[in-house]
Legacy VTK file of the C-alpha trace (Angstrom):
# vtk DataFile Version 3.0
C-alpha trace
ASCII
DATASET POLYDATA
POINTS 310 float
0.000 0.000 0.000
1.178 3.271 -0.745
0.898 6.166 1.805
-0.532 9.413 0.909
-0.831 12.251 3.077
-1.692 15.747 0.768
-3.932 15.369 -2.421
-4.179 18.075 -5.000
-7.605 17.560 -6.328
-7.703 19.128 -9.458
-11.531 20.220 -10.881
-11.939 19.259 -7.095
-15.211 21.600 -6.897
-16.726 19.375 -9.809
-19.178 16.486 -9.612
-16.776 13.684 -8.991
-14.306 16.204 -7.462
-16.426 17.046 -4.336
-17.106 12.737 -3.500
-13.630 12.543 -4.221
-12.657 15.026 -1.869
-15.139 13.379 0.806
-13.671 10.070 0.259
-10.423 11.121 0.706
-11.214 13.013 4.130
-12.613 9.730 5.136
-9.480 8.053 4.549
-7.442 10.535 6.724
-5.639 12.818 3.825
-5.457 16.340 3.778
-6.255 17.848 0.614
-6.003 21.231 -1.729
-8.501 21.718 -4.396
-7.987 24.062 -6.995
-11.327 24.887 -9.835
-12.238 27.539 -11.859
-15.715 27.288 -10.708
-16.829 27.106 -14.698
-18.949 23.838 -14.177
-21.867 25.466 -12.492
-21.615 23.769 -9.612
-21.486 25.515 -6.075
-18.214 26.125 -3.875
-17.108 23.616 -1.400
-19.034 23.944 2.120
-15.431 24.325 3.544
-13.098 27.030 1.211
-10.266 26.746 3.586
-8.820 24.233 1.115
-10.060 25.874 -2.510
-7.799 27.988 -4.829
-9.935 29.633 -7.904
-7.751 29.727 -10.772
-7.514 27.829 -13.982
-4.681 25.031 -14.039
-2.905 26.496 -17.286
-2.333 30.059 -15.539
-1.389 28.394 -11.938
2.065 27.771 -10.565
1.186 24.007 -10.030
5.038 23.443 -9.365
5.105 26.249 -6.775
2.410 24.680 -5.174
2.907 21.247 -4.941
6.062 21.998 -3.653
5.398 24.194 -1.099
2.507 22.194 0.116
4.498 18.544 0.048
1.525 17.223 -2.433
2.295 13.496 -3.495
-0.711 12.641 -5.176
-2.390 14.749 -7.845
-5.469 14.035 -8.902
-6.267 15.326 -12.422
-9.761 16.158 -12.991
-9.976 19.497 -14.044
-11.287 18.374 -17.579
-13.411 18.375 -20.385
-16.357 15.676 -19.129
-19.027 15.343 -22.139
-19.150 13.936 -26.059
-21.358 16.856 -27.095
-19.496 19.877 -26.198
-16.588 18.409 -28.114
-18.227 18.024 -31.311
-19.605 21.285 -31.219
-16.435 23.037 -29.862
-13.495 20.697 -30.612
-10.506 23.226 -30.241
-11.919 23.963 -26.753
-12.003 20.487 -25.993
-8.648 19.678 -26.659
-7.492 22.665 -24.612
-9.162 21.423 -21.593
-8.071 17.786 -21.982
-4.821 17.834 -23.361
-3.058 21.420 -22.424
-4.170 20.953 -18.947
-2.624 17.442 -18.951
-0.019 18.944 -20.301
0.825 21.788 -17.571
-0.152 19.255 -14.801
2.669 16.410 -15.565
5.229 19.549 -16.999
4.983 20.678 -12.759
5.130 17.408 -11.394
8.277 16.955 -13.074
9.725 19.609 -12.060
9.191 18.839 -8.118
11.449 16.625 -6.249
10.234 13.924 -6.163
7.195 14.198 -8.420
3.991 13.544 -6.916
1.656 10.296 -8.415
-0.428 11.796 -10.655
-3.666 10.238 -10.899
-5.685 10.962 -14.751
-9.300 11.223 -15.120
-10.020 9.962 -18.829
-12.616 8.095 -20.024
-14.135 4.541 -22.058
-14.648 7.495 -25.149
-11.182 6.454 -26.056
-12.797 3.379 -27.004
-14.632 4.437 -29.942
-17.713 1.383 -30.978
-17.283 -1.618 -29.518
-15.116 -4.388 -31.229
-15.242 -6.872 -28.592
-17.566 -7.066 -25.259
-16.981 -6.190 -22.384
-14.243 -4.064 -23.047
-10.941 -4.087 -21.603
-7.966 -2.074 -21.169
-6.704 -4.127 -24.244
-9.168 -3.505 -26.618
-8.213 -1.278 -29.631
-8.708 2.505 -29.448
-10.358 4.441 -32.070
-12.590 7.210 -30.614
-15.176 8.506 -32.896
-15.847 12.096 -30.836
-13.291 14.764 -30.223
-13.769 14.121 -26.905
-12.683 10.568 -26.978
-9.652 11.864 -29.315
-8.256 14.245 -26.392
-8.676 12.300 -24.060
-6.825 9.510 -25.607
-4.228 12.332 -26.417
-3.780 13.189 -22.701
-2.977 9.191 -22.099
-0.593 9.000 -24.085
1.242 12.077 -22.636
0.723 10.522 -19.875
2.607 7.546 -21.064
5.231 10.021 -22.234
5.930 12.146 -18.798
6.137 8.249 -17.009
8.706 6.679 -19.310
10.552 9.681 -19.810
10.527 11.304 -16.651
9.936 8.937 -14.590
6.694 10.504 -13.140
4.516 7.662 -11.120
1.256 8.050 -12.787
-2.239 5.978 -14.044
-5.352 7.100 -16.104
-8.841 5.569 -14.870
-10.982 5.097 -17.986
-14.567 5.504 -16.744
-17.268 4.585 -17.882
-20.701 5.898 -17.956
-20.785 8.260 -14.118
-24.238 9.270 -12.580
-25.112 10.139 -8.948
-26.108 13.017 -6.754
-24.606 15.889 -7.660
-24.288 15.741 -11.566
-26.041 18.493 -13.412
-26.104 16.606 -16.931
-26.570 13.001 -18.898
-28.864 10.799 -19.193
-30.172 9.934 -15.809
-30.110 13.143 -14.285
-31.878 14.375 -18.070
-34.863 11.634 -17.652
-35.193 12.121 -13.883
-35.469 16.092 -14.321
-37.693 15.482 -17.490
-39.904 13.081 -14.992
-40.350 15.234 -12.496
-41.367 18.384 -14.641
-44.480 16.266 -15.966
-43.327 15.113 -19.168
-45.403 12.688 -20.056
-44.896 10.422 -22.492
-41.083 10.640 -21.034
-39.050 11.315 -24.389
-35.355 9.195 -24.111
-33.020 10.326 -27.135
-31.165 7.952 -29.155
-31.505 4.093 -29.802
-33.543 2.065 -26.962
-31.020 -0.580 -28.012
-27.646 1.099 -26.974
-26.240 -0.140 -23.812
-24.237 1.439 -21.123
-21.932 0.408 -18.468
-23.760 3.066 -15.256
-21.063 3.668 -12.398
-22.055 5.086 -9.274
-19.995 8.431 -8.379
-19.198 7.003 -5.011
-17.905 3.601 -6.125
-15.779 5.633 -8.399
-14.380 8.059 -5.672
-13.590 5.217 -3.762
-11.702 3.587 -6.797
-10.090 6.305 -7.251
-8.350 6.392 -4.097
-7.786 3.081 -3.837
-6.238 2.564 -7.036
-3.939 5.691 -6.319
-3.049 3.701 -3.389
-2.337 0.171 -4.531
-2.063 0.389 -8.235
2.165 0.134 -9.446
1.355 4.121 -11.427
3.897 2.862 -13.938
1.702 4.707 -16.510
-0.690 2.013 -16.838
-4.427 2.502 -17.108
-7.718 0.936 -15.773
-11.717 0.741 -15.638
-13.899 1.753 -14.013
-17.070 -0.510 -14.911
-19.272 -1.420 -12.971
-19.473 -4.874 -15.366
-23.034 -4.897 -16.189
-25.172 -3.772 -19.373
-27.587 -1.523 -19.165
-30.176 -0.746 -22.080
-31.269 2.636 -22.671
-34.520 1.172 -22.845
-34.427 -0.468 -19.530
-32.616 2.486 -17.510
-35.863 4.754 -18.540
-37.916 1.848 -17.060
-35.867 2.198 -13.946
-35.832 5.574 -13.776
-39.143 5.673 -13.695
-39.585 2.873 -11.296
-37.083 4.592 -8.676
-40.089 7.945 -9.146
-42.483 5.490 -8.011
-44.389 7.045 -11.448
-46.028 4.807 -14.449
-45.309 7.055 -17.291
-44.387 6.019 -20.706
-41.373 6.059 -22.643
-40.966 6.917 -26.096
-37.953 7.100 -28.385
-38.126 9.713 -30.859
-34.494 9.794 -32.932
-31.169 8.345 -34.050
-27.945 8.359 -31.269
-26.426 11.513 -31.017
-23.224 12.159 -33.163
-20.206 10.671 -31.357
-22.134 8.237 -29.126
-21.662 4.660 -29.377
-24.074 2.068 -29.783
-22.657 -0.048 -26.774
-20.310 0.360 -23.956
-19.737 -2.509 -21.669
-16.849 -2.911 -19.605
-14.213 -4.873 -18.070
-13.179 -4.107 -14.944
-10.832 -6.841 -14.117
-7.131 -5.475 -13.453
-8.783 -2.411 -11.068
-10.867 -5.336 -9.264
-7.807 -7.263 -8.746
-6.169 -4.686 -6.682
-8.977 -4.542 -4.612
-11.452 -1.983 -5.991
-15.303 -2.396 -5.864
-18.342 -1.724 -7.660
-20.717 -2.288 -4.320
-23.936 0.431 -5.577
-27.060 -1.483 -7.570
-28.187 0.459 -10.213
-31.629 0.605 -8.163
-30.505 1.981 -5.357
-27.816 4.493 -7.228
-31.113 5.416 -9.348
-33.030 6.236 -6.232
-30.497 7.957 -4.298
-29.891 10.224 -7.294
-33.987 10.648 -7.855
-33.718 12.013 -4.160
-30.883 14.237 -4.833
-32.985 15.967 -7.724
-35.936 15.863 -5.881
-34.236 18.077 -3.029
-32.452 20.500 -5.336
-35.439 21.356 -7.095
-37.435 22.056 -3.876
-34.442 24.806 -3.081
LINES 1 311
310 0 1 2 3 4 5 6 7 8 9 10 11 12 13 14 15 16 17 18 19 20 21 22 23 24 25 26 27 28 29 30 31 32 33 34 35 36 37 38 39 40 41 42 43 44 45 46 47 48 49 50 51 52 53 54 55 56 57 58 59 60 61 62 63 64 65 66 67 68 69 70 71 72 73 74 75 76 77 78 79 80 81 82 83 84 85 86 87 88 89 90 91 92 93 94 95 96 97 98 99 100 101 102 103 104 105 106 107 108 109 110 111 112 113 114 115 116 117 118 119 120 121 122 123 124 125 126 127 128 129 130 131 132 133 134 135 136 137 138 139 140 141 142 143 144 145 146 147 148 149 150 151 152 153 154 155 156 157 158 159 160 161 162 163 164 165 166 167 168 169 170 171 172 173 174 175 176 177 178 179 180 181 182 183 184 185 186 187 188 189 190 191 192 193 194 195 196 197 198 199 200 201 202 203 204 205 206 207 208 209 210 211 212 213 214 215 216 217 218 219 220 221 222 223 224 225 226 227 228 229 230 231 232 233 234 235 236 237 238 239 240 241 242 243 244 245 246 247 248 249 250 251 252 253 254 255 256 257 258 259 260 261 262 263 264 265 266 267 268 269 270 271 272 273 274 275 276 277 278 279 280 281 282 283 284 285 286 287 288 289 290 291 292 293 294 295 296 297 298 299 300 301 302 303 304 305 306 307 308 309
C-alpha cells in the first residue's frame, strides 16, 4: 500500500471532485482543491482548502512543492461527447493542455507527486469486442474521446521519460447526486417536470456500463493507493449492461411514477451504440463496484428531488 498524506484535487469543486474530496477526508488525507468554478456547480461547504484559478495560468510546481503534495489528482477536464463536437478546439485545450501543464509541474518537483488521470471509455470508440478491456483497440469517434486519448498517451510520455509515477482511470458511464447533466439526471429532471410520455433520445437498443460516483471516488483512491502508477491505465465498470430502454424503465420505477417512454431519434453524433466494460485489473487490486443500479437510481432521484425544492 502506498501512503498518501496531501492530495491536490484538481476540478476538485466538480461532480466527482467534491465525492472525491469526501472520500479522501474519510481516509485521513489532507487535501487542496484548486477549480475555476466554470462547471456550475457551487463552492465547497469548507473554502479553507479551494484555490480559484484555472490550471494552465497556476504555478502548479510552486504549489505542490510548497505544500508537500504526493498525489495529484487530475480532474480538471473536459467531461461530455457533445461539447466536443460542437467546440473541438476547446475540448482539446481542456483535456490535453491541462494534462499537459499538470505532468510539466510534477516533473519539475522533487520527487514528483503520483499523478492520478481522469479519462474516459470514449477512447474506445464502438465496440469491437464485449466487455471491453484495457486491451481492446482505441479508435474514438468524438473529439472528446480523441483528447482524451491524447492526454494518455502524454501521460505515457511524462512516465517513461521522466519517470513521473502516474495511471489514467478510464470511466465509464458516471451518474449520482450531484451531476447536473446526462442521461439519468436528463430523464429524472424530465420526470419530475411532468413530461409525459417521457421522451429518451437515441436508440432504446444502446447499452451502457452506469457507475455510481461514489464507487468511483472510492476507486479512485484506492487505485492511487495500490495500483504500481507505472503509466498504466484501468476501468472503471461497474461490469453490467444496461439498455437505454431499460434504464428509462428504472428511472421511472425509482419515481415510483407509471409514465411512458418513447424514443423519438437516431444516437447523437459521437455516441456509441454499446459500452460494456471490463473491470478486471482495477478489481484485482482490490477496488469495488458495491452500488445497484436501483438503489444508485433512487439515491440520485432524491438528490434531484431536493435541489429542485431549493
Amino acid at each position: 500500500m502506498r501512503h498518501l498524506q496531501h492530495a491536490l484535487v484538481l476540478g476538485g469543486a466538480g461532480f466527482l471532485g467534491t465525492w472525491l474530496v469526501a472520500e479522501l477526508h474519510e481516509a485521513g488525507l489532507t487535501t487542496t482543491v484548486v477549480d475555476d468554478l466554470s462547471g456550475g456547480h457551487p463552492s465547497p461547504q469548507d473554502s479553507a482548502d479551494l484555490i480559484v484559478a484555472d490550471v494552465r495560468t497556476l504555478d502548479l510546481a510552486s504549489l505542490m512543492s510548497s505544500r508537500s503534495i504526493d498525489v495529484v489528482f487530475h480532474l480538471a477536464t473536459a467531461a461530455y461527447v457533445p461539447p466536443s463536437v460542437e467546440d473541438p478546439v476547446t475540448d482539446l485545450q481542456k483535456n490535453v493542455a491541462t494534462t499537459i501543464s499538470v505532468f510539466e509541474a510534477a516533473r519539475r518537483c522533487s520527487p514528483p507527486p503520483l499523478v492520478v488521470l481522469a479519462s474516459s471509455a470514449a477512447v474506445y470508440g464502438e465496440a469491437v469486442l464485449l466487455p471491453m478491456n484495457e486491451d481492446h483497440p482505441l479508435n474514438p469517434i468524438s473529439p472528446y474521446g480523441v483528447s482524451k486519448l491524447a492526454a494518455e498517451h502524454y501521460l505515457a510520455f511524462y512516465s517513461r521519460v521522466h519517470s513521473v509515477r502516474a495511471i489514467a482511470i478510464r470511466m465509464f458511464s458516471l451518474y449520482g447526486p450531484g451531476q447536473r447533466k446526462q442521461v439519468v439526471y436528463d430523464l429524472i429532471s424530465k420526470a419530475l417536470s411532468g413530461e409525459n410520455p417521457l421522451t429518451v433520445l437515441g436508440s432504446p437498443e444502446a447499452t451502457r456500463d452506469f457507475v455510481y460516483v461514489a464507487d468511483a471516488a472510492r476507486g479512485f483512491v484506492h487505485l492511487a493507493q495500490y495500483a504500481p502508477a507505472e503509466g498504466e491505465v484501468y476501468n472503471l465498470a461497474a461490469g453490467r449492461p444496461v439498455g437505454v430502454a431499460e434504464l428509462a424503465s428504472a428511472v421511472v420505477d425509482a419515481l415510483g411514477t407509471d409514465i411512458p417512454i418513447v424514443f423519438p431519434g437516431p444516437a447523437r453524433p459521437g455516441d456509441p451504440l454499446h459500452w460494456h466494460g471490463d473491470a478486471t485489473a482495477a478489481e484485482s487490486l482490490g477496488v469495488r463496484f458495491d452500488t445497484p443500479l436501483e438503489q444508485g437510481l433512487r439515491a440520485t432521484a432524491e438528490w434531484v428531488r431536493a435541489e429542485r425544492a431549493r
